[in-house]
C-alpha positions in Angstrom: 0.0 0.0 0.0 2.8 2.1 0.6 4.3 1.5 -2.0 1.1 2.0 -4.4 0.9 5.7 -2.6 4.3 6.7 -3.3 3.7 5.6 -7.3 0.8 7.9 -7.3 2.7 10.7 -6.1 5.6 10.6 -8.4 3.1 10.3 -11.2 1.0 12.9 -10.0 3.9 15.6 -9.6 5.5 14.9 -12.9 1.7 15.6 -14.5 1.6 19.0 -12.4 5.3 19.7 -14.3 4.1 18.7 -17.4 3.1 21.9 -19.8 -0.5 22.2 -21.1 -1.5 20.8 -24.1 -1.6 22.9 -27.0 -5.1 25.0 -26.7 -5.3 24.1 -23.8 -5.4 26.7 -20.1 -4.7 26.3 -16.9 -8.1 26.8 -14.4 -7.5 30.2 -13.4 -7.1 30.0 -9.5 -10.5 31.5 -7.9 -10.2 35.0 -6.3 -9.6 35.1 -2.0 -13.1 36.0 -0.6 -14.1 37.8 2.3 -15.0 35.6 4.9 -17.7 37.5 7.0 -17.5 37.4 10.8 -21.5 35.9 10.4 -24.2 35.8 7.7 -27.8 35.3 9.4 -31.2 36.2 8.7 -32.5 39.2 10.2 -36.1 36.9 10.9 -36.7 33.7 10.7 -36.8 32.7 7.5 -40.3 31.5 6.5 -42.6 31.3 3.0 -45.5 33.2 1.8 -43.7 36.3 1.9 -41.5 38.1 -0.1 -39.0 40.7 1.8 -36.5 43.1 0.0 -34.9 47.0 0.3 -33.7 46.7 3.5 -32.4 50.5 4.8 -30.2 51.0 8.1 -31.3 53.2 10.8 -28.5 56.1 11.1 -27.3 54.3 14.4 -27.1 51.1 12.7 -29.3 49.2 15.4 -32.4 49.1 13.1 -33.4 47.7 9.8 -36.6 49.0 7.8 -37.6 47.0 4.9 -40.2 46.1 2.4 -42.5 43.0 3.2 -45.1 41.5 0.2 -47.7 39.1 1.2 -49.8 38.7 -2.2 -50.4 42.0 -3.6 -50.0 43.4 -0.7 -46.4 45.1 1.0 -46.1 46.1 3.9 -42.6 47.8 6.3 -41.3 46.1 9.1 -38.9 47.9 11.4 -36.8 45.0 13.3 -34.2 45.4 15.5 -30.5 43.8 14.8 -31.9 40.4 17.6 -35.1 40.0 15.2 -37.4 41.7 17.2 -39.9 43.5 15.7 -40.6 47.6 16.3 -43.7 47.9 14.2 -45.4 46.7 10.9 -47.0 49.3 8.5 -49.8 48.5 6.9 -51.6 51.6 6.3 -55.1 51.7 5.6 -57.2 55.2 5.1 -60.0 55.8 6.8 -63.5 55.2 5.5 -65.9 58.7 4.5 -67.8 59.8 7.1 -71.1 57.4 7.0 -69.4 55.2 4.1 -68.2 51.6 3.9 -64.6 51.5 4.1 -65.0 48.7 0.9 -67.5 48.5 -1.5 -68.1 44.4 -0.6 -66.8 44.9 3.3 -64.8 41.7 3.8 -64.7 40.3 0.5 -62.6 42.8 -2.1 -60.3 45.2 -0.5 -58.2 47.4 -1.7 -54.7 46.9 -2.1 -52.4 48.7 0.2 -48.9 49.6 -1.4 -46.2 50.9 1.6 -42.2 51.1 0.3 -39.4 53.8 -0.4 -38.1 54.2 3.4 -36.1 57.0 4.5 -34.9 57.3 7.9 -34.6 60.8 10.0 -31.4 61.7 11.3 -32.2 61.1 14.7 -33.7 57.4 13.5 -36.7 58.1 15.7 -38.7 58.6 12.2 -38.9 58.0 9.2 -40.7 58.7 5.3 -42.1 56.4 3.5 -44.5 55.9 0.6 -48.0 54.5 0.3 -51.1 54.9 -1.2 -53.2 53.8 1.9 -55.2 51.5 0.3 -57.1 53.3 -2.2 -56.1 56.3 -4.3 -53.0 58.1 -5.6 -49.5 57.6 -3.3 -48.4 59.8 -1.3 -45.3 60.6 1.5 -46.0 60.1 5.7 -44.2 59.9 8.4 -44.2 57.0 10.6 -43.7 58.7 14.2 -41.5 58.3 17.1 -44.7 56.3 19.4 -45.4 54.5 15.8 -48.2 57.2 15.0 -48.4 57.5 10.9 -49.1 61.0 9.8 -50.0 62.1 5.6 -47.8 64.6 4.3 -48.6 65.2 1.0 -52.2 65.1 -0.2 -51.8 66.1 -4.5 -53.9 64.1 -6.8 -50.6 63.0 -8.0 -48.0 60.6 -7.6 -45.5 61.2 -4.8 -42.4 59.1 -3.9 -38.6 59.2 -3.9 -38.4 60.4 -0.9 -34.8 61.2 0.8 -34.4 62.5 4.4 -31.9 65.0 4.8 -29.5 63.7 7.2 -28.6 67.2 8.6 -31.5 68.3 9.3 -35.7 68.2 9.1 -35.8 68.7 5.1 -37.8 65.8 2.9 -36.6 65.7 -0.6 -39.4 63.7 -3.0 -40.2 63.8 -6.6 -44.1 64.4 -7.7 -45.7 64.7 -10.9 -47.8 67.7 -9.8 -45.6 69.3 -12.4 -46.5 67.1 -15.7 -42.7 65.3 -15.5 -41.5 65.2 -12.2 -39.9 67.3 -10.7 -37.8 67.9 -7.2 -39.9 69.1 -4.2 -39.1 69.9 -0.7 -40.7 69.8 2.7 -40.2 71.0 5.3 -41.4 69.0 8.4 -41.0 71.6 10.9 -43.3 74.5 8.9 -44.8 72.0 6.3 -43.6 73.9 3.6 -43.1 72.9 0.1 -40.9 74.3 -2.4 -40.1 73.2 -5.8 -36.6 72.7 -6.9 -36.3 72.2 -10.6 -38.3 73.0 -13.5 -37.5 70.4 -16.2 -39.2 69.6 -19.7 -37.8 66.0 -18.7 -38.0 64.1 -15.3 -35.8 64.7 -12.2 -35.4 61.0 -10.1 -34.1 59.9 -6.6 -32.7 62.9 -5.1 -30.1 61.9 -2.7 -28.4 64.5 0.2 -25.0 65.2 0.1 -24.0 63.8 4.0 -23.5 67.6 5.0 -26.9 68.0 3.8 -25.8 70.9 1.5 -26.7 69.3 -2.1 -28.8 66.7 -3.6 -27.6 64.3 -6.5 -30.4 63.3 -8.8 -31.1 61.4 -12.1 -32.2 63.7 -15.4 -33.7 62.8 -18.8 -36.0 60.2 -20.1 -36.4 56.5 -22.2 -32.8 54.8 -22.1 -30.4 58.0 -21.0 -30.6 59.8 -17.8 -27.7 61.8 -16.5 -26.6 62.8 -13.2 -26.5 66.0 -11.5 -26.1 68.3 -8.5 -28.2 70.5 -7.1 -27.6 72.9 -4.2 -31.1 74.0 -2.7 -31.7 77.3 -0.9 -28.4 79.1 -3.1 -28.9 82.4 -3.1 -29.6 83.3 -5.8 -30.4 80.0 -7.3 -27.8 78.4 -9.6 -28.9 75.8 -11.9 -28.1 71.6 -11.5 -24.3 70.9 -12.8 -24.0 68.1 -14.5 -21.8 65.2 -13.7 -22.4 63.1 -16.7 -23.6 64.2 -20.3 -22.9 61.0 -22.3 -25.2 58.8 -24.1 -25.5 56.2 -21.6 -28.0 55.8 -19.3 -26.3 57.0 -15.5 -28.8 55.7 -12.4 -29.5 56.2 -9.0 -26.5 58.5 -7.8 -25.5 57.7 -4.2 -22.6 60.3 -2.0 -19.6 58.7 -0.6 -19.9 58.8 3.7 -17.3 61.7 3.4 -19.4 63.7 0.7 -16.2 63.5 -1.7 -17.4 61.3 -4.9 -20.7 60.2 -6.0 -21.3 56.0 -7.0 -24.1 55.1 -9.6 -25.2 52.5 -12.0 -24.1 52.9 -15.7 -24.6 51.2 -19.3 -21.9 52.5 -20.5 -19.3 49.3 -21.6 -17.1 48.9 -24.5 -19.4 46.3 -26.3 -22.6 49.2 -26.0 -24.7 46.8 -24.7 -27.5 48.3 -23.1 -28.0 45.6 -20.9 -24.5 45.2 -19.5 -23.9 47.6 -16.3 -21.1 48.9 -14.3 -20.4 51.3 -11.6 -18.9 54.7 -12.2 -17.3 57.4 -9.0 -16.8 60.8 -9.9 -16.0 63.7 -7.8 -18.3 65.2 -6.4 -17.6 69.0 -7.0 -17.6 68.0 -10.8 -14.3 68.0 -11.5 -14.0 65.5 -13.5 -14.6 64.7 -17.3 -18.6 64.5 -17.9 -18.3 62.3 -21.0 -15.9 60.3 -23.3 -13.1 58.4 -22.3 -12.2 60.6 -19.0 -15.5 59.4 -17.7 -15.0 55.9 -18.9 -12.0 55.6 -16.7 -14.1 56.2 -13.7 -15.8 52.8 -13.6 -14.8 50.8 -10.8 -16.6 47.4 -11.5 -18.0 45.3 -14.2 -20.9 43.3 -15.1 -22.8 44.6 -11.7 -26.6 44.3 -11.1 -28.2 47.9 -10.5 -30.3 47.7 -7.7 -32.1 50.7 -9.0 -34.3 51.3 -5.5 -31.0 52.3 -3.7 -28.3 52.4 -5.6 -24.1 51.5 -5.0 -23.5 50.8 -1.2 -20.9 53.1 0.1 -19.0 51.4 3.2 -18.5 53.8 5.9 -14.2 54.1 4.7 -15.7 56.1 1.3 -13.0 53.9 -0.1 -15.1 50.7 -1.1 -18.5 49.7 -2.5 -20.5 46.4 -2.1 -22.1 45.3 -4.8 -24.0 42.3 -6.4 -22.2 40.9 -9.7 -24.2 39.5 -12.5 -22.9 35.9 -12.3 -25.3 33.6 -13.2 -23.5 30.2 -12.5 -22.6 31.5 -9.1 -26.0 32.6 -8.3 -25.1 36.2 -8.3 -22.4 36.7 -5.2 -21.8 39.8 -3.5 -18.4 41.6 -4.4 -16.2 44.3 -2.4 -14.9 46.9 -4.8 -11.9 48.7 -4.5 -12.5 52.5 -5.5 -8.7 53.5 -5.6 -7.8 50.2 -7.4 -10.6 49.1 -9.7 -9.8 45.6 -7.8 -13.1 43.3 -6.9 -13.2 40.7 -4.7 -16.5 38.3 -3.9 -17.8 38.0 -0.6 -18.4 34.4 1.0 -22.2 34.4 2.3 -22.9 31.5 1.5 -26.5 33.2 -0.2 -27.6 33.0 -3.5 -29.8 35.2 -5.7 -28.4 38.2 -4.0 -29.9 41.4 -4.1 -30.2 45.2 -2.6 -27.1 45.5 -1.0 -26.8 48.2 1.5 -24.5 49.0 4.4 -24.6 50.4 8.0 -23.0 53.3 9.7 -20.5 50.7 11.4 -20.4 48.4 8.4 -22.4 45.8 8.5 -24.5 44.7 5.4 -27.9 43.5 4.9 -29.1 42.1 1.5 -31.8 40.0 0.1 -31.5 36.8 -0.6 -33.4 33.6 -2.1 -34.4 30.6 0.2 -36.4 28.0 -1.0 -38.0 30.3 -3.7 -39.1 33.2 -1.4 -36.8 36.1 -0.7 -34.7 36.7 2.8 -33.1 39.5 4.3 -29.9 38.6 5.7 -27.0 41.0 7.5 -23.5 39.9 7.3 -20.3 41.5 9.3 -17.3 41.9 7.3 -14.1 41.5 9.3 -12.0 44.6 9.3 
């Protein structure tokens, strides 16, 4: 037997030596993961639901996310053990001396509750709905769970961002014909317009000094991002970061307010359908289009998770991100900003989506389980 072992391994060394065949290529060795400290489920992971977008509290001790039962969906707050805060499931009130539904018990209305956006205390928070019946509009869910309306125009409101410097709602409604920028004040519960554009203004996101909002501009297959600084005096109008032909989505600010992350389809094969993800400063510095802009792509082949866009992690020096490998089951990568370097992340999940990352840098995301989705949180070691 000894003898028959040592054979083996004489033989099995001199193959390693050998060269390849003609044609033929080494296996290229498989990239060094990131080995999380833990990957759980935020709840116990059951069917008959579908759960997804989960967004941090500021303090990182909460997660808010989107729950759908049917055509239903519903927002849990749960803190980091599981427990759950509160479930919104918001319903408006009947008419005075009316029915609430027109068969009581039988058809209902369905009641449509997403787009979270924390306060910067994390004592509140924004979110849309259309209560049941009607057009959507912004409330507030309350520090003692109360949920107060906002915004009552016939139409649609959402995108909401809550400025994390101070009491200030940025949303986009189609009062205007397009969509436009709005904000709100939640102090005096006023409203003021920010942009006037023939074409639609998207997800406005503050700048972490709560100075300037990026947003998304155009229409069809290209949208562009810019800047804009409410309350300049006098106004000065949005600077553009990108003015390609590509479509540019769902800008999101670096922790320390330097550079700005989003989804492109820009690529050298221009296929529309093949994404990446772009940084650019922030102040504009850099080129808008052409190939100065195409050197600012930091990863490959990514999903865009268009409801929140590139997770920052808190060092404004890397990005998680999902990558759009289908044999793999689409893993979550770590991309390096400075070096254009990716490497995967090894939770163990599969059908990964909506990254997003806490204050202290841990990441939820959704995953699949048994055909239903999950939202997990994962610590990274340092």
């Amino acid at each position: 037997m000894a003898m028959q072992l040592r054979r083996f391994l004489m033989v099995l060394a001199v193959a390693l030596a050998l060269p390849h065949a003609a044609g033929e290529e080494p296996e290229a060795a498989a990239p060094a993961g990131i080995e999380p400290e833990f990957v759980r489920p935020l709840v116990a992971v059951a069917g008959g639901r579908n759960d997804s977008n989960p967004v941090w509290s500021p303090a990182g001790d909460m997660v808010a996310f989107e729950r759908a039962r049917g055509d239903n969906k519903e927002i849990m707050i749960v803190r980091l053990n599981g427990d759950i805060v509160q479930t919104i499931f918001h319903q408006l009130p009947a008419a005075p001396g009316q029915s609430q539904f027109f068969f009581p018990k039988v058809v209902e209305p369905t009641s449509f509750n997403s787009g979270i956006s924390w306060s910067p205390s994390g004592k509140r928070l924004v979110f849309m709905s259309n209560g049941g019946e009607g057009n959507y509009d912004l409330y507030l869910r309350e520090p003692e769970g109360k949920i107060t309306r906002i915004t009552t125009d016939k139409e649609k409101d959402g995108h909401a961002h809550w400025s994390p410097a101070r009491d200030q709602i940025a949303y986009v409604s189609g009062r205007s014909g397009k969509g436009d920028v709005y904000l709100y004040d939640v102090a005096t519960r006023a409203t003021t317009r920010l942009t006037q554009g023939e074409s639609p203004y998207l997800y406005p996101q503050w700048s972490p000094d709560g100075k300037h909002l990026a947003v998304i501009h155009g229409e069809n297959e290209n949208h562009d991002v810019y800047v804009l600084e409410p309350g300049r005096k006098p106004p000065v109008p949005p600077k553009p970061l990108t003015t390609w032909r590509y479509d540019d989505l769902r800008p999101v600010w670096s922790p320390d307010g330097r550079q700005i992350a989003f989804y492109t389809n820009y690529n050298p094969a221009n296929d529309p359908k093949t994404w990446a993800i772009a940084v650019v400063a922030a102040d504009g510095s850099d080129p808008t289009a052409g190939e100065g802009l195409a050197a600012r792509v930091v990863a490959t082949d990514v999903v865009p998770d268009v409801e929140r866009g590139p997770a920052w992690l808190p060092d404004s020096r890397r990005i998680a991100y999902v990558r759009n490998e289908r044999q793999t089951f689409f893993p979550i990568y770590i991309a390096d900003v400075a070096s254009r370097t990716s490497t995967p992340v090894r939770t163990g999940t599969s059908m990964n989506h909506d990254v997003t990352c806490s204050s202290s840098g841990m990441i939820a995301f959704r995953a699949q389980v048994e055909q239903w989705d999950q939202v997990y949180v994962a610590k990274l070691r340092d």
